[in-house]
C-alpha positions in Angstrom: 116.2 53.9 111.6 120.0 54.3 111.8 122.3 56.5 109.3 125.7 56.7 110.1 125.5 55.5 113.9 123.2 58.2 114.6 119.5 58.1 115.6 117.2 60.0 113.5 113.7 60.8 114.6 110.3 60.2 113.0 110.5 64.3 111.0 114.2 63.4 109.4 116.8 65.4 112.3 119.0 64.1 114.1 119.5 64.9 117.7 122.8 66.4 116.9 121.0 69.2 114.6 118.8 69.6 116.4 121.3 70.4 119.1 124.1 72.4 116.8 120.6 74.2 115.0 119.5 75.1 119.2 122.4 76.4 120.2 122.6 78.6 117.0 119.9 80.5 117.1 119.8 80.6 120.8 123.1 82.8 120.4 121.1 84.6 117.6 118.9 85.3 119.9 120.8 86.8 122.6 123.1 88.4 120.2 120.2 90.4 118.4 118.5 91.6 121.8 121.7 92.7 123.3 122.8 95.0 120.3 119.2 96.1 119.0 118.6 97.1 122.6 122.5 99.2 123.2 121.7 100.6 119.8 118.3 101.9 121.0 119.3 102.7 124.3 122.3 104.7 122.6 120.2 106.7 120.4 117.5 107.4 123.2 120.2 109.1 125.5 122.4 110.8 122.7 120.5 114.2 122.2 122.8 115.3 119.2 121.9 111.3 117.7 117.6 111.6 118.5 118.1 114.7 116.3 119.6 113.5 113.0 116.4 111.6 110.6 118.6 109.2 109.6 119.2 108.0 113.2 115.0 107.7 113.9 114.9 105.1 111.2 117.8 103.1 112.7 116.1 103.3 116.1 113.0 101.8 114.1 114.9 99.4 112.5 116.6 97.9 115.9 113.0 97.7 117.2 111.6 95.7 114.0 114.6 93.5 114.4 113.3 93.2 118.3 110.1 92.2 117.3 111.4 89.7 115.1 113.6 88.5 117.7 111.0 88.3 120.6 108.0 87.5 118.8 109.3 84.6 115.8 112.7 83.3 116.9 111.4 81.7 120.3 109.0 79.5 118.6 111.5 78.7 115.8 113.7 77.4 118.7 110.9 75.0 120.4 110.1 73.8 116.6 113.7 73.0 116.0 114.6 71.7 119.5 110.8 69.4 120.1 111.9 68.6 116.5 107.7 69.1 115.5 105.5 71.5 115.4 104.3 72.2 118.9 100.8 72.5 119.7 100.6 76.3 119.6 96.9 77.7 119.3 95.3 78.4 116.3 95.3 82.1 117.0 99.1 81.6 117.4 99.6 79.7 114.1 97.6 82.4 112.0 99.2 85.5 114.2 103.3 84.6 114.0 103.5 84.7 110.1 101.7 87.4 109.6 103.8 89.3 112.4 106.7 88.2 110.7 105.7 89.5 107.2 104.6 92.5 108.8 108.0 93.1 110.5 110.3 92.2 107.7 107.9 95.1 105.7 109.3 97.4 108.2 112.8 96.5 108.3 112.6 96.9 104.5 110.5 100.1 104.2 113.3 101.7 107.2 116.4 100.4 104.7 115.1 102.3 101.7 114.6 105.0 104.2 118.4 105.0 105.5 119.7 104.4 102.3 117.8 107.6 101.1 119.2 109.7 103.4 122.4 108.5 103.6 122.7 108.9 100.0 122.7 112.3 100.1 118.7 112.8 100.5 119.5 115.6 103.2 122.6 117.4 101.2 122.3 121.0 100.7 120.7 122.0 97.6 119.3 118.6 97.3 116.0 119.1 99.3 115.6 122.7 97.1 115.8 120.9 94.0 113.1 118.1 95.2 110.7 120.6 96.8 111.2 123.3 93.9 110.5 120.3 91.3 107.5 119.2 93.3 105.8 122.3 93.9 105.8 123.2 90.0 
């Protein structure tokens, strides 16, 4: 079936997509792993950084996002580029969306936690109030 010059497959993409969609998330790819890894590896050597709360939930964070990166964008990238699903293993069709739920949980639950303390969670006189107020 033609549209517009251009060859369309059986699933509805065209090759050029495919190709633009591939080369996308490829650099996605790359681009997460090389900044969720200097992030971590920034915070790991940093003594003054491993210290600070807030920090420990962005080192959590960067490694949700490289689970996410590792474990769900690789297949996304042989779906889009074979242009079907491939012929993963049942195991492997149940385990990747649940992964993925389970890391985006994180990512969401370390946000809330960032946003807490960077809010003012660890201001003095802050703290006192919330522990005086829960201990009555």
């Amino acid at each position: 079936m033609l549209i517009n010059n251009t060859t369309v497959d059986h699933t509805g993409l065209s090759s050029q997509v495919r190709i633009l969609e591939g080369v996308g998330l490829s650099f996605v790819l790359l681009v997460s792993l090389t900044l969720n890894l200097a992030v971590c590896t920034i915070i790991w050597r940093t003594k003054v950084l491993r210290n600070k709360p807030a920090n420990t939930f962005v080192a959590n964070l960067c490694i949700a996002n490289l689970l996410l990166t590792a474990c769900v964008i690789p297949f996304s990238l042989v779906t889009i580029i074979q242009d079907k699903h491939a012929a993963y293993s049942r195991l492997l069709c149940q385990v990747r969306p649940n992964l993925y739920n389970h890391v985006l949980e994180i990512s969401m639950l370390d946000s809330i936690s960032i946003a807490t303390f960077a809010n003012g969670f660890s201001r003095p006189g802050v703290n006192t109030l919330m522990y005086s107020y829960c201990m009555e």
